[in-house]
C-alpha positions in Angstrom: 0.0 0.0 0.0 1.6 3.4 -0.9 2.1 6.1 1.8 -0.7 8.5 2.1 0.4 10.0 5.1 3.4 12.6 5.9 3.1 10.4 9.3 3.9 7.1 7.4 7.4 6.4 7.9 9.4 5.8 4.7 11.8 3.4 5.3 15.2 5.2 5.1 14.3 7.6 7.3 13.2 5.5 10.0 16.5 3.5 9.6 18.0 6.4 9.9 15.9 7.3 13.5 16.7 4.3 15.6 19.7 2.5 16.1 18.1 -0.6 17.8 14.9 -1.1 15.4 12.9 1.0 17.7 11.0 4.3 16.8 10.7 7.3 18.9 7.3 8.2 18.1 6.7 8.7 22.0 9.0 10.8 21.8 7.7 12.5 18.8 4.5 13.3 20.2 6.5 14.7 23.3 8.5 17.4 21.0 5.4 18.3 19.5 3.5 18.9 22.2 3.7 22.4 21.9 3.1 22.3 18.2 -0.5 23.0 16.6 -2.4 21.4 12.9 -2.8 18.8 11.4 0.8 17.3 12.0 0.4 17.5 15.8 -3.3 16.2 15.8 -1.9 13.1 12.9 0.3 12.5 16.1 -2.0 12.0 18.5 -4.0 10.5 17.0 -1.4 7.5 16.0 -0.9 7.4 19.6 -4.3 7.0 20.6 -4.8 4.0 18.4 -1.2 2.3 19.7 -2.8 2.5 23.4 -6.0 1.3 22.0 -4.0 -1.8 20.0 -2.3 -2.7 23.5 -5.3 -2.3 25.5 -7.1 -5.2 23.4 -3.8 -6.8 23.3 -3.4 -6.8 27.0 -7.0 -7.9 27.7 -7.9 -10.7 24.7 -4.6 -10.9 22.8 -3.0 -10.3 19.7 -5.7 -12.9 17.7 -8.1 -10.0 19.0 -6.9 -7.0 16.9 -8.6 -5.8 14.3 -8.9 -2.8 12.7 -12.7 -2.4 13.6 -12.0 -3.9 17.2 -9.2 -0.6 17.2 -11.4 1.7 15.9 -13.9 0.9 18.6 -11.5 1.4 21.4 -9.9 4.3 20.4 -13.3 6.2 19.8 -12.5 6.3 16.0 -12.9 5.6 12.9 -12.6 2.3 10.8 -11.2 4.8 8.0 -8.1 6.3 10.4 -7.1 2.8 11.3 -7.1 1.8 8.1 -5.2 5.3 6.8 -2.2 4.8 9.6 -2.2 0.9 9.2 -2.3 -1.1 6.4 -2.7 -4.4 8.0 -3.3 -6.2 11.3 0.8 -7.0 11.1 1.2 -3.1 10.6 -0.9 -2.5 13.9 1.2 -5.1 16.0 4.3 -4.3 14.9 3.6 -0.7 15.8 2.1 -1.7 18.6 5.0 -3.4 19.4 7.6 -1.0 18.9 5.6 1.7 20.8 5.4 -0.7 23.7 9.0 -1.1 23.6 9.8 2.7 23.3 7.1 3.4 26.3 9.6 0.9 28.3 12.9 1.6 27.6 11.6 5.4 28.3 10.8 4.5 31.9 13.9 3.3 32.4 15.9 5.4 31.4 13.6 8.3 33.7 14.7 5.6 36.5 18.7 5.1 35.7 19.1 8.6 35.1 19.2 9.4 39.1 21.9 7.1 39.4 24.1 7.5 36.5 26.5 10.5 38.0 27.1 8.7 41.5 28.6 5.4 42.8 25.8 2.4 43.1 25.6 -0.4 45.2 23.5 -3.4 45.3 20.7 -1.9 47.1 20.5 1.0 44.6 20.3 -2.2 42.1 17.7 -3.3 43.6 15.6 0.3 43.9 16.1 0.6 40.1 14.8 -2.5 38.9 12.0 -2.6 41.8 10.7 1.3 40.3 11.0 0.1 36.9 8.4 -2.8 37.5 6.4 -0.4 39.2 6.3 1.8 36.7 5.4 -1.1 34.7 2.3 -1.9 36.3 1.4 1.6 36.6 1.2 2.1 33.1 -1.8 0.8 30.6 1.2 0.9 28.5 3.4 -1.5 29.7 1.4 -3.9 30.9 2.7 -7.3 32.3 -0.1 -8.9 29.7 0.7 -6.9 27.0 4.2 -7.7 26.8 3.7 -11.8 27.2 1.0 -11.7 24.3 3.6 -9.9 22.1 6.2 -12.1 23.1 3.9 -14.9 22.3 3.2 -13.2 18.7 6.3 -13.7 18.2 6.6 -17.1 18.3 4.2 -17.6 16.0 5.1 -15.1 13.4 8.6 -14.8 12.7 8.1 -11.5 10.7 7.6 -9.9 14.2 11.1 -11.1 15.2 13.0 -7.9 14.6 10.7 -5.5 17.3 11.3 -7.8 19.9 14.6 -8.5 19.5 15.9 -5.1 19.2 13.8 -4.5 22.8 15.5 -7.4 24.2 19.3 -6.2 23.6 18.5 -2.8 24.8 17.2 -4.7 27.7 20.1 -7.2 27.5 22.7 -4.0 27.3 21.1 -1.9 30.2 21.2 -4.8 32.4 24.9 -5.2 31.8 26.2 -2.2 32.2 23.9 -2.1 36.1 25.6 -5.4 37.4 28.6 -4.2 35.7 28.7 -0.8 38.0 27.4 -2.7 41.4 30.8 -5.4 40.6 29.5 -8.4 39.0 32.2 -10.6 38.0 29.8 -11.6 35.3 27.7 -9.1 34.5 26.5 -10.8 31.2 25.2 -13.8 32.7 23.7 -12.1 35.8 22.0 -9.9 33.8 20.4 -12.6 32.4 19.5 -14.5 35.1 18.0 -11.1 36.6 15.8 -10.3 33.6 14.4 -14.1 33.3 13.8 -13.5 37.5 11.7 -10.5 36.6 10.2 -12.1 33.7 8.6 -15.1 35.4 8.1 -13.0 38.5 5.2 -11.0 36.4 4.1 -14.2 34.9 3.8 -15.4 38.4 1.8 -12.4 39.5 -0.9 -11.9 37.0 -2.3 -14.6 38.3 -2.2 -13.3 41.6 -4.5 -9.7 41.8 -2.7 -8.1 44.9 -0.5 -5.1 44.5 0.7 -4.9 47.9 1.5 -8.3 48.3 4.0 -8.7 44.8 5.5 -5.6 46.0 6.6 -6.8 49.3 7.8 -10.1 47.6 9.3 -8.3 44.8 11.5 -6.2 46.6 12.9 -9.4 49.1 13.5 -11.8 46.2 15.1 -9.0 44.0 17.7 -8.3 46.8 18.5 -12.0 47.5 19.1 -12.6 44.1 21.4 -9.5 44.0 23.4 -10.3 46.8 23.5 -14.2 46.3 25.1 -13.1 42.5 27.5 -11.4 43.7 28.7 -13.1 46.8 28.8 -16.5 44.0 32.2 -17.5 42.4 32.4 -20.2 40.6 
């Protein structure tokens, strides 16, 4: 389908505006806040139907997205789904990436407070406990949302690219935190931290209780971080 739309990316730019496969448009809307027409309004509007993508996402699954399911959600119409998105795979992979910017945007709000000072394992431990809290908070981010992408995944390889350039970022982050608290192996641990906090959320959606994950969150997170880095092979 040809671009009809000064908000369709063409593909050379968009190489050209992310390093890891994923798009700024959250950040996009952001600089244009303050900026009024039809661009601005295209913007939003783009947005709108992203959170409206992972909100069906998050509550039925990917199999659930449609463009009229979309529409509905966001409160538009069948026509501006079908003018920003193509196809279902255009939604979901947009959806995708947007998820993924939303993410990596919280944590880098979180690292930021720590980046100009010496950490410890406790500081670890505050970081990845706000960023999973944040998480939650956030329609955006949801624990759901990410497994049923994760799960698209696996059953269309064309989505392969979106979630692996979110998982390096993830992968590199991770690193270079274990790296600064003195990991001997700050590869591996990262790891082993982010598959912890992985089946941690798959352990607590079925368990409704905010209070109660948060307590346990915080007490496994810090003996995990201390039992890494007290281990030596």
């Amino acid at each position: 389908m040809q671009t009809r739309n000064r908000l369709r990316s063409d593909p050379r730019r968009e190489r050209g505006q992310r390093s890891s496969g994923i798009r700024a448009s959250g950040r996009d809307a952001e600089k244009n806040e303050g900026v009024r027409g039809p661009y601005a309004r295209g913007v939003q509007r783009r947005r709108t139907l992203l959170e409206a993508v992972l909100k069906i996402v998050a509550v039925e699954g990917v199999g659930a997205v449609t463009h009229r399911a979309v529409a509905a959600e966001a409160g538009a119409s069948l026509r501006a789904t079908t003018y920003y998105f193509s196809t279902k795979e255009d939604m979901i992979r947009e959806a995708f990436r947007f998820f993924s910017e939303q993410s990596l945007e919280q944590i880098d709000a979180i690292s930021r407070h720590y980046r100009d000072r010496e950490v410890g394992p406790e500081d670890a431990v505050e970081m990845l406990f706000k960023t999973i809290e944040k998480e939650w908070d956030n329609p955006n981010t949801s624990w759901a949302a990410e497994f049923e992408l994760i799960l698209a995944v696996a059953r269309e390889p064309a989505f392969a690219p979106e979630y692996h350039a979110f998982q390096k970022r993830l992968d590199v982050g991770l690193q270079e935190m274990m790296r600064r608290i003195g990991s001997p192996r700050p590869v591996v641990h990262a790891r082993i931290v982010l598959a912890f906090l992985r089946g941690f959320e798959l352990e607590q959606l079925s368990r409704p209780g905010r209070r109660a994950w948060q307590r346990k969150l915080r007490s496994d997170l810090t003996h995990l971080v201390r039992a890494l880095l007290t281990h030596r092979d």
